[in-house]
C-alpha positions as CSV (number, residue, x, y, z in Angstrom):
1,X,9.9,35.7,21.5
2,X,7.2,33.5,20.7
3,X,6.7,29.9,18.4
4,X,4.1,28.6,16.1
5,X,4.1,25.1,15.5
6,X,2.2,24.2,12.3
7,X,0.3,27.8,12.1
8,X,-1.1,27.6,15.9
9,X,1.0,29.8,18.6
10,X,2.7,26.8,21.1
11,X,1.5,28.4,24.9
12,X,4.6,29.0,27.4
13,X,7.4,29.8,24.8
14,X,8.7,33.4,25.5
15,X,12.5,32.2,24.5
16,X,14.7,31.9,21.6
17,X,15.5,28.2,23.0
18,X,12.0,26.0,22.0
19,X,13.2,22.3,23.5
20,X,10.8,19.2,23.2
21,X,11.1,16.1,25.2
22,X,10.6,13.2,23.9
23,X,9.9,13.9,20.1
24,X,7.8,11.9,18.2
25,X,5.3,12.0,14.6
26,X,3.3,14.3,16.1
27,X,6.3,17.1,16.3
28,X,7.3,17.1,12.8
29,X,6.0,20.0,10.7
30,X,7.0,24.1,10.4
31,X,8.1,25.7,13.6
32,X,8.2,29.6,13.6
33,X,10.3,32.1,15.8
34,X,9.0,35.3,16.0
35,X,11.0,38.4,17.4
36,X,9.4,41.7,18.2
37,X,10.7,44.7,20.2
38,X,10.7,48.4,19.6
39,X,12.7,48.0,16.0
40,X,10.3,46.1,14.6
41,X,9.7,42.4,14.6
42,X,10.9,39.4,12.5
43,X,10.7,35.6,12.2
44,X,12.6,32.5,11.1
45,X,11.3,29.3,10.3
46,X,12.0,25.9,10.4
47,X,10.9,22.4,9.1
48,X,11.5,19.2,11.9
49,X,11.5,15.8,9.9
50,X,10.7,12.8,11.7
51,X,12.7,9.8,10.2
52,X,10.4,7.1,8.8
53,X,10.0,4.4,11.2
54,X,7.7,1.3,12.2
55,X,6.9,0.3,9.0
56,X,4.3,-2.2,8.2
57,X,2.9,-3.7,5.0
58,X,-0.4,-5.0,5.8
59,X,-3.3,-7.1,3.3
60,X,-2.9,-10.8,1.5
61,X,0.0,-12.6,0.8
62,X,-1.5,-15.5,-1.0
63,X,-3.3,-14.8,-4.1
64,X,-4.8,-17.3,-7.6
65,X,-3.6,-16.5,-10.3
66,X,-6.1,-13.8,-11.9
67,X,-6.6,-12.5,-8.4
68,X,-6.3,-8.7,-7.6
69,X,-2.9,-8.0,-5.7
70,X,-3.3,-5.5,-2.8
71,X,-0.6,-3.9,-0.2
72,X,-1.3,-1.1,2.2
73,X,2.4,0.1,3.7
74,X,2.2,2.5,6.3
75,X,5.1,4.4,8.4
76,X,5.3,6.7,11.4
77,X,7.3,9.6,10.8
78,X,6.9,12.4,8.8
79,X,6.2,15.1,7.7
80,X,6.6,14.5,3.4
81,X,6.5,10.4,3.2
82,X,7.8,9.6,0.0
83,X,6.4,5.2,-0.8
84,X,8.1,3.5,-2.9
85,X,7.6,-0.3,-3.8
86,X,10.7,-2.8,-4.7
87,X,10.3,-6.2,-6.3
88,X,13.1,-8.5,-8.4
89,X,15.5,-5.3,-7.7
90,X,13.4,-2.9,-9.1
91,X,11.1,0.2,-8.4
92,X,7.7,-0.5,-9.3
93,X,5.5,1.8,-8.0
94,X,5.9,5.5,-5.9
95,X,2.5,4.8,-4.0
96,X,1.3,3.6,0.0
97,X,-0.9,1.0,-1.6
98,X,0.4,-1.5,-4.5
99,X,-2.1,-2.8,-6.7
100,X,-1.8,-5.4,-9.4
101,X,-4.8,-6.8,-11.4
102,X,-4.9,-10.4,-12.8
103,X,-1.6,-11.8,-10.8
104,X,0.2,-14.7,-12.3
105,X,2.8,-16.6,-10.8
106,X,5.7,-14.2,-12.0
107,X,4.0,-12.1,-9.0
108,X,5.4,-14.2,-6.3
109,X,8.0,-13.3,-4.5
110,X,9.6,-10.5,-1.9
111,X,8.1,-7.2,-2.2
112,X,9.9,-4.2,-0.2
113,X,8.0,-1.0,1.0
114,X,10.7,1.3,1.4
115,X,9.4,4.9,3.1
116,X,12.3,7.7,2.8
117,X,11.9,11.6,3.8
118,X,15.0,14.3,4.3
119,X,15.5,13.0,7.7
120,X,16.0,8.9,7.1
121,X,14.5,5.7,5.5
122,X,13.1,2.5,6.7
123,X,11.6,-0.3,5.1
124,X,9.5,-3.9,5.4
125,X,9.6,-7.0,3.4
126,X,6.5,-9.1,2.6
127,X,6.4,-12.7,0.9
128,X,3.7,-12.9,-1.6
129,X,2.4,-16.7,-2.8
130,X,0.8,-17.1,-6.3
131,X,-1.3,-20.4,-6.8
132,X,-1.5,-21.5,-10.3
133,X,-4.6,-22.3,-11.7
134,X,-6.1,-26.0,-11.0
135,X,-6.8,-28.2,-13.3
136,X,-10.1,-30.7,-12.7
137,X,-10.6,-33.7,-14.5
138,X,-14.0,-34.9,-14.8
139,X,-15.4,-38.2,-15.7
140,X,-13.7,-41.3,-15.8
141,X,-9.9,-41.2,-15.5
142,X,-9.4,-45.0,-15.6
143,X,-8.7,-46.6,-18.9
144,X,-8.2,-50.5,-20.4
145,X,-5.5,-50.8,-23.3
146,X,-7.7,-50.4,-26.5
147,X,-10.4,-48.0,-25.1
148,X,-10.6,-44.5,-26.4
C-alpha cells in the first residue's frame, strides 16, 4: 500500500488505514490508495472536505454616498469554497470580494458572507453605514423680514 495526498506520495504509509491527527485546511484535497502485488496493482481515491470555518469579512463599513463599496470575506476550510453575498434577504453576488460603485444610502445595512462547500457552511455579518451627501450653505444665512 501506499498514499498520495494531492499528487505527492505521503512518506511512512505502507497500510490500507491512512489516519491523521488533528485535521485541519491544510488536509483537505485528493487522497490516493494504491495497491500493488503480484496480480497487478490498483488505486482508489478520495476527496477530504474541510468545512468552512473562521470566517471574516474585512474592509470599510462607512462609506458617502458615491463612494466605492468594498468587502474582502475570507474562510478557512476547503478545498472548493463556494462565496456567496446576502443583503435585504437576497443573493447578490457569488464572489470573495463584493464591490459596489457609487453607494447611496439604500446600501446601508447588514451584509452576510456566507462560504458553503460539500462538507458545511459558515458565515459572518457586517454593518455597512451610508452618509448622505452634505449640504453647505454659503454666504449669509441671516435674514430681516423684507430682505430678499
Amino acid at each position: 500500500y501506499s498514499w498520495i495526498f494531492n499528487g505527492s506520495i505521503i512518506a511512512n504509509t505502507s497500510t490500507y488505514t491512512l489516519t491523521i491527527d488533528g485535521v485541519n485546511t491544510s488536509h483537505g484535497g485528493n487522497y490516493t490508495c494504491n495497491v500493488t502485488n503480484v496480480a497487478g496493482d490498483d488505486n482508489a481515491m478520495v476527496t477530504v472536505y474541510i468545512a468552512p470555518y473562521s470566517v471574516n469579512v474585512t474592509g470599510n463599513t462607512s462609506y458617502s454616498e458615491g463612494d466605492q463599496l468594498m468587502l474582502n470575506c475570507t474562510s478557512e476550510g476547503g478545498p472548493q469554497l463556494e462565496y456567496s453575498w446576502i443583503f435585504n434577504g437576497n443573493i447578490i453576488a457569488n464572489t470573495s470580494t463584493l464591490t459596489i460603485d457609487d453607494v447611496n444610502t439604500s446600501h446601508g445595512g447588514d451584509y452576510t458572507c456566507n462560504v458553503t462547500n460539500v462538507a458545511g457552511d459558515d458565515n459572518a455579518m457586517v454593518t455597512v453605514f451610508i452618509a448622505p451627501y452634505s449640504v453647505i450653505v454659503m454666504g449669509d444665512t441671516s435674514y430681516s423680514e423684507g430682505d430678499q
